[in-house]
C-alpha angles and dihedrals in degrees: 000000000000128000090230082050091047092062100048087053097050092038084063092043095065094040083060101045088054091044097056093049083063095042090050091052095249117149104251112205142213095244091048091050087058096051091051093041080049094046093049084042084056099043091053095050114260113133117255098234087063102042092039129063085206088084145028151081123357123217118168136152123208131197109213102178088124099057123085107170108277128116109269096035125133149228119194120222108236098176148000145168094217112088093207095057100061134207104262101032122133136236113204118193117210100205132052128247114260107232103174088070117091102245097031106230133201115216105170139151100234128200124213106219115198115231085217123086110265147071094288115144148159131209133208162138118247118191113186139175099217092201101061091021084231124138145109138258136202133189130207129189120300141162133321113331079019100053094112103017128134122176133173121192139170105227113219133178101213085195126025093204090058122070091224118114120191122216114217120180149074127298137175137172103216113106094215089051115074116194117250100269115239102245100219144020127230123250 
């Protein structure tokens, strides 16, 4: 059978499951009608990321005017086009700036710390060259809305006078579904 067969097939078989729920009475939610919708996109070929709100591209700005560069310190979220990472929200860094290295460097574990009430964090690793304001980070799982997320993002500084950093990257909340890694760091 063809691929392009394959997907057709599969395309109808999730238009029939969720047929039948309706059919058998059952409630159909929002949330179930996505993941079919997902699961056809898939099968015709559309990639996930652009047919499902649970991936995609990561866009987020920081203020870190707060941080100086001790474990413990932290950054606030001031956008973002991510609903589950709030304005407001905090990033805490573990591990102190080294500041003995040229250029000084920053290599800490980071929690993402919701601006909402409730046990919703992220958790992560930053690496950071604090002389061009330039890193990655990476996210992996965490607690309630974070359970299954994964991100990926370049750190940047658009202006090294200024303590706002930008996040620019992938990032999904399936556990079977892993971000495009971002192939290299910045010096």
């Amino acid at each position: 059978m063809s691929l392009a067969t394959q997907r057709v097939v599969f395309a109808c078989f999730c238009a029939a499951v969720l047929t039948v729920a309706a059919c058998a009475g059952e409630p159909t939610s929002p949330s179930a009608i996505t993941g079919v919708s997902s699961l056809a996109a898939t099968a015709s070929g559309t990639h996930a990321s652009s047919a499902s709100p649970r991936s995609g591209d990561l866009h987020v700005m920081k203020d870190c005017s707060s941080y100086a560069g001790k474990a413990g310190d932290i950054c606030t979220i001031k956008s973002s086009n991510l609903d589950a990472i709030e304005v407001d929200s905090t990033v805490t860094y573990s591990q102190a700036a080294d500041f003995s290295t040229l250029p000084p460097t920053l290599d800490s574990d980071v929690v993402l710390n919701s601006s909402r009430p409730g046990n919703n964090l992220a958790f992560g690793h930053c690496r950071l060259n604090l002389a061009t304001g330039a890193g990655l980070c990476t996210f992996s799982g965490g607690t309630g809305k974070f359970t299954h997320f994964q991100g990926s993002a370049k750190v940047s500084q658009p202006n090294p006078n200024a303590p706002i950093f930008t996040w620019d990257g992938t990032y999904s909340f399936s556990p079977h579904e892993r971000t495009r890694s971002l192939d290299k760091e910045v010096d």
